[in-house]
C-alpha positions in Angstrom: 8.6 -20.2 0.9 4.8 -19.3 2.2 5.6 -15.5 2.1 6.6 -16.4 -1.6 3.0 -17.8 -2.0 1.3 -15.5 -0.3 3.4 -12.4 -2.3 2.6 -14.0 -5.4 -1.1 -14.5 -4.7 -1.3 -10.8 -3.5 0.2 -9.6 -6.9 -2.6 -11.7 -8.7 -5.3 -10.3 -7.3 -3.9 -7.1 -8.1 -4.0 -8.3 -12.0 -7.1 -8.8 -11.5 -8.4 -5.6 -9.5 -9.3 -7.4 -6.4 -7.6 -5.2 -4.1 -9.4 -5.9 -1.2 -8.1 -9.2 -1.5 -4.9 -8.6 -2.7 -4.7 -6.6 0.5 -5.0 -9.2 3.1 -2.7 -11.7 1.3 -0.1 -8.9 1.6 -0.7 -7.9 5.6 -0.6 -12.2 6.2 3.1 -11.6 4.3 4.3 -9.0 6.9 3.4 -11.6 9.7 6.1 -13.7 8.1 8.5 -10.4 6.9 7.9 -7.2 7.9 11.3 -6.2 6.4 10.7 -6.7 3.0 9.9 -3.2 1.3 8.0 -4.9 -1.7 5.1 -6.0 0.2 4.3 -2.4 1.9 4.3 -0.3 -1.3 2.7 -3.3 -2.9 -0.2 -2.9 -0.4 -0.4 0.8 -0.2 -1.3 0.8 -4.1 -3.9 -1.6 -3.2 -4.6 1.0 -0.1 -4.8 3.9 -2.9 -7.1 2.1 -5.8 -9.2 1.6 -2.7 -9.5 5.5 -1.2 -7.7 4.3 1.9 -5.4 7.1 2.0 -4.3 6.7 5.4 -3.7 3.3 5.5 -1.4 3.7 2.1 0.6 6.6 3.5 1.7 4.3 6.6 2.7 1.8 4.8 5.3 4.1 2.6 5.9 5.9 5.2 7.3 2.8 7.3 9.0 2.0 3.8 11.0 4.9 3.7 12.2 4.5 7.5 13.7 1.2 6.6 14.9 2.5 2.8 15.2 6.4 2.3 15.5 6.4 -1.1 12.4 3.7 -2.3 11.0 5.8 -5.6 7.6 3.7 -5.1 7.1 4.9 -1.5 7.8 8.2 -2.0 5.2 8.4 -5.2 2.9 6.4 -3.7 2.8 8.5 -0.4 2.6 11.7 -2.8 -0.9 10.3 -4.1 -1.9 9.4 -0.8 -1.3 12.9 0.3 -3.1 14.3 -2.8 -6.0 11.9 -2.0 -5.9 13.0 1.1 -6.3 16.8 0.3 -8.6 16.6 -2.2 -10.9 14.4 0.8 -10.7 17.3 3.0 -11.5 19.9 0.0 -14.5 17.7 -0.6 -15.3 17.6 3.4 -15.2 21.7 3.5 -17.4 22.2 0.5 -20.4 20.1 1.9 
């Protein structure tokens, strides 16, 4: 019932574009449920909207360990790889 809560809050503050926010009501969900695939590719968009390419790519890719197949990991983890490319492009050209 909390996770509930706590899931629903997260996805407000996503509405609203207060990811940072959005984040930590998601990581005090995976305290309760660290099964539940939502809450990782829910925070990993979060992750991307906020550059933390690193972060979002763990959390899709511990999605895809549990569920092979999730489309939202594996195109979420694709941006987080492109992010993550075009960082290092920007990194070489300074």
């Amino acid at each position: 019932e909390k996770f509930k809560t706590l899931k629903n809050e997260g996805n407000d503050f996503v509405k609203k574009g207060k990811y940072e926010e959005a984040v930590n009501k998601y990581s005090e969900c995976m305290k309760l449920n660290n099964e539940e695939c939502t809450i990782y590719t829910n925070r990993a968009l979060c992750y991307l909207k906020l550059y933390k390419y690193e972060e979002a790519k763990q959390d899709c890719d511990h999605v895809l360990q549990i569920e092979d197949s999730n489309i939202k990991a594996f195109y979420r983890r694709a941006l987080a790889y492109k992010g993550l490319q075009v960082r290092k492009k920007n990194m070489a050209g300074i």
